[in-house]
C-alpha positions in Angstrom: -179.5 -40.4 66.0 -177.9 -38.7 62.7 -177.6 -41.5 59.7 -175.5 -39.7 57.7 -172.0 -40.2 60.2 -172.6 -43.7 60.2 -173.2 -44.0 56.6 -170.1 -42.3 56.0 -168.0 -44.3 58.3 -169.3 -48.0 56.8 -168.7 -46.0 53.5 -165.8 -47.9 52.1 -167.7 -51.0 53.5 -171.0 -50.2 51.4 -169.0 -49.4 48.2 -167.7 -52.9 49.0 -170.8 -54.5 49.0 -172.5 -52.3 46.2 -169.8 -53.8 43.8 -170.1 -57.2 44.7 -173.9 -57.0 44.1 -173.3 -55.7 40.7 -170.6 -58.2 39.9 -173.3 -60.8 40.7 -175.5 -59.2 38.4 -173.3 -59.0 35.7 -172.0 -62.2 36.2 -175.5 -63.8 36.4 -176.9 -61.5 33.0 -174.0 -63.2 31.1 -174.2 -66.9 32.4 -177.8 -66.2 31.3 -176.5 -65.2 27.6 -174.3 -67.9 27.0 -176.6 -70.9 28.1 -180.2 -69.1 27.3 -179.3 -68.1 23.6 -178.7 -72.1 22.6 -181.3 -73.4 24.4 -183.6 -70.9 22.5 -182.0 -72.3 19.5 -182.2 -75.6 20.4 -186.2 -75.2 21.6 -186.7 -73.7 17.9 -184.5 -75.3 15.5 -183.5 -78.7 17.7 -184.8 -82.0 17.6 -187.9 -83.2 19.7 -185.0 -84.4 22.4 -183.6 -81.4 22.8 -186.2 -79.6 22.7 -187.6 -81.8 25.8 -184.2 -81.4 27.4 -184.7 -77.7 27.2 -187.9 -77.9 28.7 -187.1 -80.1 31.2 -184.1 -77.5 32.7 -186.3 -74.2 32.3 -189.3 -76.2 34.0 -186.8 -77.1 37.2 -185.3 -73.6 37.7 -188.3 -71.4 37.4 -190.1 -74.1 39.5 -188.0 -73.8 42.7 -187.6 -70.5 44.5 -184.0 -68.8 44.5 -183.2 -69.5 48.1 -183.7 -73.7 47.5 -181.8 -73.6 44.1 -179.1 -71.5 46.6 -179.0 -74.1 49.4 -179.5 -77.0 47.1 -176.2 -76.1 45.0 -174.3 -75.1 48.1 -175.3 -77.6 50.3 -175.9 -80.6 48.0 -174.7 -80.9 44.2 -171.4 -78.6 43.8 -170.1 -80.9 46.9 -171.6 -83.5 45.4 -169.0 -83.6 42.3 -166.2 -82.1 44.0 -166.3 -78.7 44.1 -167.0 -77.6 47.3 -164.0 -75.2 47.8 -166.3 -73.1 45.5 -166.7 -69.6 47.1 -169.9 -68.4 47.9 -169.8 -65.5 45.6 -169.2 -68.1 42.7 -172.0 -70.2 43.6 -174.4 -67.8 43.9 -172.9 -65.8 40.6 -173.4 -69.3 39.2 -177.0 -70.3 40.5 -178.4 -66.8 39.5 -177.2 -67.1 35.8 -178.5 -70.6 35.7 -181.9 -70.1 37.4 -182.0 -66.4 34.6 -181.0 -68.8 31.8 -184.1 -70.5 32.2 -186.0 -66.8 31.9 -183.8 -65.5 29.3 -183.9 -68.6 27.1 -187.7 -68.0 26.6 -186.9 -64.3 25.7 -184.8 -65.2 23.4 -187.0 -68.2 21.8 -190.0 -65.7 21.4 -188.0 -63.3 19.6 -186.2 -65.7 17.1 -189.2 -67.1 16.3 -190.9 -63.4 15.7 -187.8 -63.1 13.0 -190.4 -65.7 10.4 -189.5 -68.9 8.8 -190.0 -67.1 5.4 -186.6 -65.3 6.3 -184.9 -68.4 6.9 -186.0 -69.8 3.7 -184.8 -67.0 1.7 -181.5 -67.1 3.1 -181.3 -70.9 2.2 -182.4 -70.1 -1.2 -179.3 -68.2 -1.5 -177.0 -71.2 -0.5 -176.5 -70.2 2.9 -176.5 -73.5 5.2 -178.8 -73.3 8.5 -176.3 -72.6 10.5 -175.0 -69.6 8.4 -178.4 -67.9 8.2 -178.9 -68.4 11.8 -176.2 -66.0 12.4 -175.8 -63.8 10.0 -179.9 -63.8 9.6 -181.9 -64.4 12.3 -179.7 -63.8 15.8 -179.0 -60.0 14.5 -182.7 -59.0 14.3 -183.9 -61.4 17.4 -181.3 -59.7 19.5 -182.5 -56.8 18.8 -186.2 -57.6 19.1 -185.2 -59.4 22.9 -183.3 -56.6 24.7 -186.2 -55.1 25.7 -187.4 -58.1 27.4 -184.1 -59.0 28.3 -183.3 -56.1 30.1 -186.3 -57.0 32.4 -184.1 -59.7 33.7 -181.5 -57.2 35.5 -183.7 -56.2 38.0 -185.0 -59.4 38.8 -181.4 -60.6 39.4 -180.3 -57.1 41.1 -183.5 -58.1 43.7 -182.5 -61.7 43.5 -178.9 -61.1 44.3 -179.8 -60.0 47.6 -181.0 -63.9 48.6 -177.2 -64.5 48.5 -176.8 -63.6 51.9 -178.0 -66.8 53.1 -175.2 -68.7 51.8 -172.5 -66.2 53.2 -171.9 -63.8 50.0 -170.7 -60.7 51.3 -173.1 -58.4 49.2 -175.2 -55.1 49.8 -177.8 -56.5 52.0 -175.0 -58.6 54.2 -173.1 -55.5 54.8 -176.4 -53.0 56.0 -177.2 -56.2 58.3 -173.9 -56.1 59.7 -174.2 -52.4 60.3 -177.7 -53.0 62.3 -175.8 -55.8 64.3 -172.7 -53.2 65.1 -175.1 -49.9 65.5 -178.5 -51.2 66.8 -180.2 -48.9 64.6 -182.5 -50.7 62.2 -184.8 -48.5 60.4 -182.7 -45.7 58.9 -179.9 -48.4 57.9 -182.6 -50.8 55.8 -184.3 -47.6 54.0 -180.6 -46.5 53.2 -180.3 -49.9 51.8 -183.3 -49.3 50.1 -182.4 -46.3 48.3 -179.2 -48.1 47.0 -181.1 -50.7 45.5 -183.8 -48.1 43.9 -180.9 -46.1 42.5 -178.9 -49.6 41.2 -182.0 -50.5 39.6 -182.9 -47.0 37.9 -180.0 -46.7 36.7 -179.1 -49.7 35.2 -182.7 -49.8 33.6 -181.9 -46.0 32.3 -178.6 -47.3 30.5 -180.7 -50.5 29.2 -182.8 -48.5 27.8 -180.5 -46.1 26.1 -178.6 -49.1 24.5 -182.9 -50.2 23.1 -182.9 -47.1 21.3 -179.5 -47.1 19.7 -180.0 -50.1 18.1 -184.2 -50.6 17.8 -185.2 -51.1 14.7 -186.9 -48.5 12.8 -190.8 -49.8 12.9 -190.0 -53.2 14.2 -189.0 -55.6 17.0 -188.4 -52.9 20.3 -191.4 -50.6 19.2 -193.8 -53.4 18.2 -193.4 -55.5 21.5 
């Protein structure tokens, strides 16, 4: 039986479920941003509390496998303090940045603390306070030293994302599984699903890369790694 009718048919369905894939991605890369970039601070420049706090979190969420994390948020602790009416997309949007926090936070430790201490020193000879040299010092050169590593983390969510099924998201992989239900035709449907997810992932990790070169460091950081 011809694919291609069938594909074009489910078309508007597919584009459907490409976005929402890619709007988990992107939601999850950023959740990942804003709670793995302080906790990378707080593992390098915190207190021994904090920096057991830290270690605690990324211990839990690289310890359990995406599907528990997925059940155990939907099922147990977002009920658990009221916010059940959560959709699924949010939760899973939600358990994917936390669970990449945990990755990205080490990415971003390793290349802070690649920046030296001597740097840090010579911008609080010149009267800069901590916090001051952080940013204006260290974060602009450890950003720059992490995207390559960083970038890693959007296929691992783009293959992660597809787990979201389970808890009802209506993604890529829920939409091809509801074509196989409708159509009885497995094969063709999945390795069309396939190829979506090989050309998501290529392409994303093609403009990643593009962005590494524009802003690498001449010598340092993205070529040295």
């Amino acid at each position: 039986m011809d694919i291609l009718p069938i594909l074009i048919d489910w078309l508007p369905y597919l584009l459907s479920g490409i976005a929402s894939t890619l709007g988990l991605v992107l939601a999850a890369l950023g959740l990942g941003v804003l709670l793995g970039l302080p906790m990378a601070l707080g593992q390098v420049y915190g207190a021994r509390p904090v920096r057991w706090v830290v270690g605690i979190y990324v211990w839990f969420f690289r310890g359990l496998p995406i599907l528990v994390l997925l059940f155990l948020f939907w099922f147990g602790i977002f009920p658990a303090l009221g916010l059940g009416e959560l959709s699924a997309f949010i939760v899973g949007a939600v358990v994917l940045g936390l669970r990449g926090a945990a990755y990205q936070s080490q990415i971003f430790r390793g290349a802070i603390q690649s920046v030296g201490e001597g740097q840090m020193i010579a911008a609080r000879s010149l009267g800069m306070s901590r916090l001051t040299a952080i940013r204006s010092v260290i974060l602009p050169q450890a950003m720059r030293i992490a995207l390559p590593g960083w970038s890693n983390e959007y296929p691992n969510i783009l293959t992660d994302s597809a787990v979201c099924y389970a808890i009802g998201v209506v993604e890529l992989l829920t939409i091809t599984s509801r074509m196989v239900t409708q159509t009885h035709i497995t094969m063709p449907i999945y390795l069309a699903a396939a190829g979506i997810f090989i050309v998501l992932n290529y392409g994303g990790l093609k403009l990643l890369h593009r962005l590494e070169k524009r802003i690498a460091i001449p010598g340092f950081g993205t070529g040295a790694m």
